[in-house]
C-alpha positions as CSV (number, residue, x, y, z in Angstrom):
1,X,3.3,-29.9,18.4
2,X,4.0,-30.7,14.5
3,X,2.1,-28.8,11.9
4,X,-0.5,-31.6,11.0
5,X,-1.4,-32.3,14.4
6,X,-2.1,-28.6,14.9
7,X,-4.4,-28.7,11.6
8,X,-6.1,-31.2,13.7
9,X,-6.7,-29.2,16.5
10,X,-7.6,-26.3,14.7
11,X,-10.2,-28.2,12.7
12,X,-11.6,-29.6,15.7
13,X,-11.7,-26.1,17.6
14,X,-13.9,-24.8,14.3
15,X,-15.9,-27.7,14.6
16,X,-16.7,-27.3,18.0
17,X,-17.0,-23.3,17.3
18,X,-19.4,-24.3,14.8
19,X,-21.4,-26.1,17.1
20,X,-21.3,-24.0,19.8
21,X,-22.9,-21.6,17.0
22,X,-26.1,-23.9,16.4
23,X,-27.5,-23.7,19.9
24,X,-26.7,-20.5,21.6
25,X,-27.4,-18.1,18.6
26,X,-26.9,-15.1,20.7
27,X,-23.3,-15.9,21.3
28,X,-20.7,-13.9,19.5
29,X,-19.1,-15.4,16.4
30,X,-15.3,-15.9,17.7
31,X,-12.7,-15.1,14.9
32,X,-9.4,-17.0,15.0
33,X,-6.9,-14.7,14.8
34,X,-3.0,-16.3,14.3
35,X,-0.1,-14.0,14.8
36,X,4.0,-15.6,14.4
37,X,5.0,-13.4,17.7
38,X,5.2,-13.7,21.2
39,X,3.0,-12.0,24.0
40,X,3.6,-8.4,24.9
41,X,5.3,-7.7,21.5
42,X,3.9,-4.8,19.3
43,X,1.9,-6.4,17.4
44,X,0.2,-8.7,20.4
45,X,-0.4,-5.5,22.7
46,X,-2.2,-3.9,19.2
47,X,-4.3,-6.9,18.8
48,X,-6.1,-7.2,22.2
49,X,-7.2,-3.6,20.9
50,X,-8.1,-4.5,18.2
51,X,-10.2,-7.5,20.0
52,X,-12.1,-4.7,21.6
53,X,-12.6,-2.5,19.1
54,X,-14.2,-5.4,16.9
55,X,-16.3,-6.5,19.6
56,X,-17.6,-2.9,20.4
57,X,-18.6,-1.9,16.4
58,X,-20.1,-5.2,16.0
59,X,-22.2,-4.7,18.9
60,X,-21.3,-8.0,20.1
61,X,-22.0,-10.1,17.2
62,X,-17.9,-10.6,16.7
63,X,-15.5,-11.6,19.5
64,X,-11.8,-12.5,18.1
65,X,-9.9,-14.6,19.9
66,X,-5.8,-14.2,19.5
67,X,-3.3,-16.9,18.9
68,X,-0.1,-15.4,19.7
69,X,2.3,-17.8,18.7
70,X,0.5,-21.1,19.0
71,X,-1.8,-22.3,16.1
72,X,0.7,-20.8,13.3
73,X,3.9,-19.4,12.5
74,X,4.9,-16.0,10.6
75,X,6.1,-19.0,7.8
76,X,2.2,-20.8,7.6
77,X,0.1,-17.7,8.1
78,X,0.0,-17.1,4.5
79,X,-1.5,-20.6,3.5
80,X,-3.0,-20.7,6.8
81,X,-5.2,-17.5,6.3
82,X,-6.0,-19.1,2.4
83,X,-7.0,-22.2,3.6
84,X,-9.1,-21.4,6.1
85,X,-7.1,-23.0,9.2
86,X,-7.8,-19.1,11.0
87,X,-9.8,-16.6,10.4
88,X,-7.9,-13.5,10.3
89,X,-3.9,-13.5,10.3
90,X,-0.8,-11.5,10.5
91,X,0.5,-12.0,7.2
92,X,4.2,-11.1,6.4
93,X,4.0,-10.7,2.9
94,X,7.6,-10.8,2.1
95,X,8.0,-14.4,3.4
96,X,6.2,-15.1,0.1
97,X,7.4,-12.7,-2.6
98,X,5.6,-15.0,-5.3
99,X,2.7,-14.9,-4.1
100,X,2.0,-10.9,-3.2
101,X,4.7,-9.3,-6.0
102,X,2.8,-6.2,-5.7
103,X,2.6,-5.0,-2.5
104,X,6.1,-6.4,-2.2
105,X,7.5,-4.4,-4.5
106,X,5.9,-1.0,-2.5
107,X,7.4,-2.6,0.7
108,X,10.9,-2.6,-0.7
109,X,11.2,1.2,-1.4
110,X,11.4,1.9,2.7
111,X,14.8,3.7,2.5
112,X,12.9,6.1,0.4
113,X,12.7,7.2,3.9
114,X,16.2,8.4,4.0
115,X,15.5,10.7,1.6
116,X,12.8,12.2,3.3
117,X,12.3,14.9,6.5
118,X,10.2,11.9,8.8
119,X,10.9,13.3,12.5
120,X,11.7,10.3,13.4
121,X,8.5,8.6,12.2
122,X,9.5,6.6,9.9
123,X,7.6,3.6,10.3
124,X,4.1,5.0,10.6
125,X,5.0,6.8,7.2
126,X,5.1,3.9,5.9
127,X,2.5,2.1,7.3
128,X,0.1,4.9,6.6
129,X,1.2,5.1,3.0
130,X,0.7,1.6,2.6
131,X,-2.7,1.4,3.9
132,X,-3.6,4.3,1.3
133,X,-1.8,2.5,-1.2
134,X,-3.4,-0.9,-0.8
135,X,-6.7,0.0,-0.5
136,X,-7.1,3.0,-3.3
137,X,-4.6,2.7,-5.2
138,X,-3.0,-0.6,-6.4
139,X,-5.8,-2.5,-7.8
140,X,-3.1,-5.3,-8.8
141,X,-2.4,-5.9,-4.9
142,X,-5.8,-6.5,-4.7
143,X,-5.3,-9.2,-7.1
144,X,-2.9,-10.8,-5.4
145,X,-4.6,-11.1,-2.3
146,X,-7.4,-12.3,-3.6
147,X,-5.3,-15.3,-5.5
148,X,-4.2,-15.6,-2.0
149,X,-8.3,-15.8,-0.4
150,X,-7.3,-13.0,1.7
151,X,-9.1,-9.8,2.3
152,X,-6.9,-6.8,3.3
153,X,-7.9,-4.8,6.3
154,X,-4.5,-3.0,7.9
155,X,-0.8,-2.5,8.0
156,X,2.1,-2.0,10.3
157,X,5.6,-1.0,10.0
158,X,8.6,-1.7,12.3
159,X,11.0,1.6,13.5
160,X,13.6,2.7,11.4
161,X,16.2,-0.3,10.7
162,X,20.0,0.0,12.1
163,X,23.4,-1.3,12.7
164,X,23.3,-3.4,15.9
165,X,26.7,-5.1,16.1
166,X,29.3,-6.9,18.5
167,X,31.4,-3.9,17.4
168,X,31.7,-0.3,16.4
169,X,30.6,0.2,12.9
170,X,30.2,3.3,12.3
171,X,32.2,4.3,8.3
172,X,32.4,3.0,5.6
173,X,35.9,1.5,5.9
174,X,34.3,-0.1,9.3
175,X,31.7,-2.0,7.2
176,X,33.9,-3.6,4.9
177,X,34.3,-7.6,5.2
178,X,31.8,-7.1,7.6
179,X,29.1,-9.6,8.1
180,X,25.9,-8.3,8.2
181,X,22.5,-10.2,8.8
182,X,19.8,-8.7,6.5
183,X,16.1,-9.7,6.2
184,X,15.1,-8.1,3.3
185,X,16.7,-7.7,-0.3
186,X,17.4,-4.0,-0.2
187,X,19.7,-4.0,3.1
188,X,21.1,-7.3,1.2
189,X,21.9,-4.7,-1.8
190,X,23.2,-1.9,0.4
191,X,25.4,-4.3,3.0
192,X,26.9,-5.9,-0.6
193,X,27.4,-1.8,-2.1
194,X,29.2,-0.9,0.8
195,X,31.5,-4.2,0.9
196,X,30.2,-6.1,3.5
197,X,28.3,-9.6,3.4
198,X,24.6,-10.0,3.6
199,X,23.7,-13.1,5.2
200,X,20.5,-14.3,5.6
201,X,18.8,-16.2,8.7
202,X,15.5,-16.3,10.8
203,X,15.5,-13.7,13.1
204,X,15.3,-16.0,16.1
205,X,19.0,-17.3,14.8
206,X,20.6,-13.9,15.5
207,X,21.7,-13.9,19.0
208,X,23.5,-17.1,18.8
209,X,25.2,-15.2,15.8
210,X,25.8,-12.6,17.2
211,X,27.4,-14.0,21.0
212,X,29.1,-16.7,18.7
213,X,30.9,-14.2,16.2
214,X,29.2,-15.3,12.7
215,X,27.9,-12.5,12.3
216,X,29.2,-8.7,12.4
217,X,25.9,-6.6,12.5
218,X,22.4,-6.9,12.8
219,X,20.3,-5.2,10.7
220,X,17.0,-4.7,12.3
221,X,15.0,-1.8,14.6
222,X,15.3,-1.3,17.7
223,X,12.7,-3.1,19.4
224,X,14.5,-6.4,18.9
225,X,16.8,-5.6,21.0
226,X,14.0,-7.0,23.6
227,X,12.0,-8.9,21.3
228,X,15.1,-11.0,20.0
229,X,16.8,-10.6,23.3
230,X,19.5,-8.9,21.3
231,X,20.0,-6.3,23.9
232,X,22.3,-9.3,26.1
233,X,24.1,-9.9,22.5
234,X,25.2,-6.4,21.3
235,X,27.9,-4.5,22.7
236,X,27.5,-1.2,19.8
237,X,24.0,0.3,17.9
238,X,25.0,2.8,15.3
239,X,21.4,4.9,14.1
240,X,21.6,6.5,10.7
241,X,22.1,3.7,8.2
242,X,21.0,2.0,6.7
243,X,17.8,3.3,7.1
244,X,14.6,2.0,5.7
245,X,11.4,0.0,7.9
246,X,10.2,-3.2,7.4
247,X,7.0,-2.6,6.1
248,X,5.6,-5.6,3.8
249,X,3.3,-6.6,7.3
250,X,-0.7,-7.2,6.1
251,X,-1.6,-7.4,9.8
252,X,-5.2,-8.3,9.5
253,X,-5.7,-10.2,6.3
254,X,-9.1,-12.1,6.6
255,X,-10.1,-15.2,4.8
256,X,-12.4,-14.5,1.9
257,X,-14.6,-17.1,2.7
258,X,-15.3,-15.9,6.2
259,X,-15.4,-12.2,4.8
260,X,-18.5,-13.3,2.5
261,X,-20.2,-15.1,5.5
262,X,-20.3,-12.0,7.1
263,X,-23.1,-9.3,6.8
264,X,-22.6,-5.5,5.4
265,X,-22.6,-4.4,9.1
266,X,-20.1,-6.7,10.6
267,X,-17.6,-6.4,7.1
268,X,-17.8,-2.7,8.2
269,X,-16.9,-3.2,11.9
270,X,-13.7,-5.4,10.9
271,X,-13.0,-2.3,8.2
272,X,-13.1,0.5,11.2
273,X,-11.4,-2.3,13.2
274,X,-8.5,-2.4,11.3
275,X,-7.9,1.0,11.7
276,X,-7.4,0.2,15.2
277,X,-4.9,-2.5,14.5
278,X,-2.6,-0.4,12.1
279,X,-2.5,2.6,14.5
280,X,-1.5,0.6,17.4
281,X,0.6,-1.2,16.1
282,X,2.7,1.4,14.5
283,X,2.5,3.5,17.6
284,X,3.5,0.6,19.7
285,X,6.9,0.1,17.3
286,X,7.6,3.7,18.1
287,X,7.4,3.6,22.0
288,X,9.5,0.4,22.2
289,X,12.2,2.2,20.1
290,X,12.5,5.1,23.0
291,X,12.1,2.2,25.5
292,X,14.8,-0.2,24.3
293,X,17.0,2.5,23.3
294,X,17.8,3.9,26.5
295,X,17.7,0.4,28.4
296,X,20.2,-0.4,26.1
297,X,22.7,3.1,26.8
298,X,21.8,2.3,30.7
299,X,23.0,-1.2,29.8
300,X,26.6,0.7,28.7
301,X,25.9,-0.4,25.0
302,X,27.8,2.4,23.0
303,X,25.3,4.1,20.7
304,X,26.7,5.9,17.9
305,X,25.7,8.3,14.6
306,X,27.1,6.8,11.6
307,X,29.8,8.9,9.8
308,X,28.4,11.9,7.1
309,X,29.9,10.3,4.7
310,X,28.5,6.7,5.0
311,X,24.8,8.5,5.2
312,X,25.5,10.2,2.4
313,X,27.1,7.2,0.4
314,X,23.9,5.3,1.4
315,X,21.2,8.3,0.3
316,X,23.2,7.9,-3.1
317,X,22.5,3.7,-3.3
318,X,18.9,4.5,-2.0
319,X,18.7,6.6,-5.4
320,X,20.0,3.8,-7.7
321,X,18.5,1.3,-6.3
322,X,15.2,2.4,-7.5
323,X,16.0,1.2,-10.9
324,X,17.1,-1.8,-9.4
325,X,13.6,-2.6,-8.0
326,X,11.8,-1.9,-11.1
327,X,14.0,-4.5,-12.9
328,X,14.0,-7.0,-10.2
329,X,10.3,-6.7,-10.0
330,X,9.5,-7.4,-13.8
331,X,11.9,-9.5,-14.6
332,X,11.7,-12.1,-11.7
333,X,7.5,-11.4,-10.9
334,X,6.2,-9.9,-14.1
335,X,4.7,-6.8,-12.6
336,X,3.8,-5.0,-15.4
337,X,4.5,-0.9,-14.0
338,X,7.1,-1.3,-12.0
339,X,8.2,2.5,-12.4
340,X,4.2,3.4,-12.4
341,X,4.1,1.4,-9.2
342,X,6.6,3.6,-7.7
343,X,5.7,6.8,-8.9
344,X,2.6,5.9,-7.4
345,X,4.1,5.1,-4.0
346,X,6.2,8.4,-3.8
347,X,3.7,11.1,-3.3
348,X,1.8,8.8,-0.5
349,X,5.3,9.2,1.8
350,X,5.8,12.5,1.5
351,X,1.6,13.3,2.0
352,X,1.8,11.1,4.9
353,X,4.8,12.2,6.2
354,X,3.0,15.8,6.9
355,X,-0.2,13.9,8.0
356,X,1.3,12.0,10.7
357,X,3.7,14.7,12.0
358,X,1.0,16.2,14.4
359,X,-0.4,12.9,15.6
360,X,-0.4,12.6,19.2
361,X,-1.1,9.0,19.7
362,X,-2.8,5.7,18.3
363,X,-6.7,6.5,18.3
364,X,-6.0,10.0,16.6
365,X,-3.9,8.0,13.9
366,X,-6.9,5.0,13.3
367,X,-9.4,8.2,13.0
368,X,-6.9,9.9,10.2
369,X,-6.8,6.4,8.7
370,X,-10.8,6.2,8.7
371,X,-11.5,10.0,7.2
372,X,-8.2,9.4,5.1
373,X,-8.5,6.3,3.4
374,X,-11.1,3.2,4.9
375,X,-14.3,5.3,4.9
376,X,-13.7,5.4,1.0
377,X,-14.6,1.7,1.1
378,X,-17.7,0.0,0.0
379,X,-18.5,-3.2,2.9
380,X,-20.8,-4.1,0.5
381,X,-19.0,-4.8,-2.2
382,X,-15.0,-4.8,-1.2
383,X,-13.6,-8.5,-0.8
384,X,-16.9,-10.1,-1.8
């Protein structure tokens, strides 16, 4: 189905939705909610909790109904979430760096990681330090989404990003005139430091590049290796470098216009919901690393530890590179603070990294999130 035709069909469902609203007032008010991924990912599993959870604090005045790839596309959530065409999305804000500069530039420090003690945590570091971040303390990303008619209500953040390759890579001799497929600019930056070259594709490209030879490396967590298939396409993983999550994911932004048409009571529901979403999804992330991981040794894919010296080569560019950001993000976006930004950002990881260490699982993680961070916030007067 082409894009206009499924504006069509999402008009017509609201239409009908709308309708359906007029003579059975009791119903539920259903919620469309578009996520770019395919069933029984991380982020799909998280949702139909969160569908739950919205539907319980609401007492039954919400439902949300989940578009797993179908209505949009990680590419059209953005504009689909500002125009109205859903109600609630999962927006990757990377995909549109112009648009959400701010909360971009936070999502590009992740190999601050590196430098940190994260037990392996990584991603819900991040995550959780986002959320905090977002919320209390970067009134400019609230700008942005707000030029974007989205409210914010939760993050996520992928596993710790690695080398999976067609060979052994493991030094930093290995890496040289190696191709490497990056998603982000920072791995672009680190691949090009340690004389490799970045290339850039959609991630559904890489197996083909991979079985075909274009690419070297793949640089992406673990989970891929069943969510992109990868795991038939790699023959070596090497953990250690380069480090960093993918964590520019605003995984429930909600229209501002539905937000408003909401009352205090169900704003606060989606707020408490969203707790849900980020916790899940995280923890999800986590267990599909373990998972995919050792189906991929059982496989007889070599797993290796990158060389000392290439970890500590790369802890040395994830210093520099902080300058880097701050130029990049002022001169190309014109955020103001870049370096306020990120000394801003800092002191979340490392808080976060000692909040999350105890954390048993997903519900104890959305209640730290609530006491922590989304209680703090008005449904009365946030988004409206």
């Amino acid at each position: 189905m082409t894009f206009a035709k499924r504006l069509m069909s999402m008009a017509v469902a609201a239409g009908v939705t709308a309708g359906a609203g007029l003579t059975g007032a009791a119903e539920a008010r259903e919620l469309r909610y578009a996520i770019g991924f395919p069933a029984n990912t991380a982020s799909t599993i998280a949702a139909d909790v969160y569908t739950k959870k919205v539907a319980e604090l609401s007492k039954g005045t919400l439902s949300v109904k989940v578009f797993p790839l179908s209505l949009l596309n990680l590419a059209e959530t953005p504009g689909g979430v500002r125009d109205g065409l859903v109600d609630i999305g999962y927006v990757l804000t990377a995909y549109t760096p112009a648009e959400f500069p701010n909360i971009n530039l936070a999502g590009d420090l992740t190999m601050l990681l590196n430098l940190m003690d994260t037990g392996g945590r990584d991603g819900l570091i991040f995550s959780s330090a986002m959320l905090e971040y977002i919320y209390l303390n970067c009134p400019e990303c609230q700008n942005d989404l707000a030029g974007q008619n989205q409210v914010f209500t939760g993050t996520a953040a992928s596993t710790r990003y690695m080398l999976l390759c067609n060979k052994a890579v493991t030094t930093a001799d290995d890496l040289k005139g190696k191709r490497m497929r990056v998603s982000s600019q920072n791995w672009r930056r680190w691949s090009e430091s340690m004389g490799a070259t970045a290339v850039s594709m959609p991630g559904n490209e890489t197996f083909e590049a991979l079985t075909q030879g274009a690419v070297d490396c793949v640089i992406i967590s673990a989970p891929e290796l069943s969510g992109l298939a990868l795991i038939d396409a790699v023959t070596d993983i090497t953990t250690g470098v380069p480090g960093g999550v993918f964590g520019a994911s605003t995984v429930a932004n909600i229209n501002a216009d539905t937000w408003r048409s909401l009352t205090d009571d169900e704003r606060a529901a989606l707020l408490r919901a969203g707790t849900t979403m980020s916790a899940h999804g995280g923890w999800q992330y986590v267990n599909f690393e373990g998972r995919d991981l050792k189906r991929a040794a059982d496989k007889g894919i070599r797993v290796h530890e990158a060389d000392p010296a290439l970890v500590n080569a790369t802890n040395d560019f994830v210093t520099t590179d902080m300058k880097t950001i701050a130029e990049f993000y002022s001169s190309k976006f014109g955020v103001a603070e870049p370096q306020k930004a990120i000394d801003t950002f800092k002191p979340l990881l490392e808080k976060w990294a000692g909040l999350v260490k105890g954390v048993s699982g997903p519900d104890e993680l959305a209640e730290l999130y609530w006491t922590e961070v989304v209680s703090k916030v008005d449904p009365k007067t946030y988004g409206m």
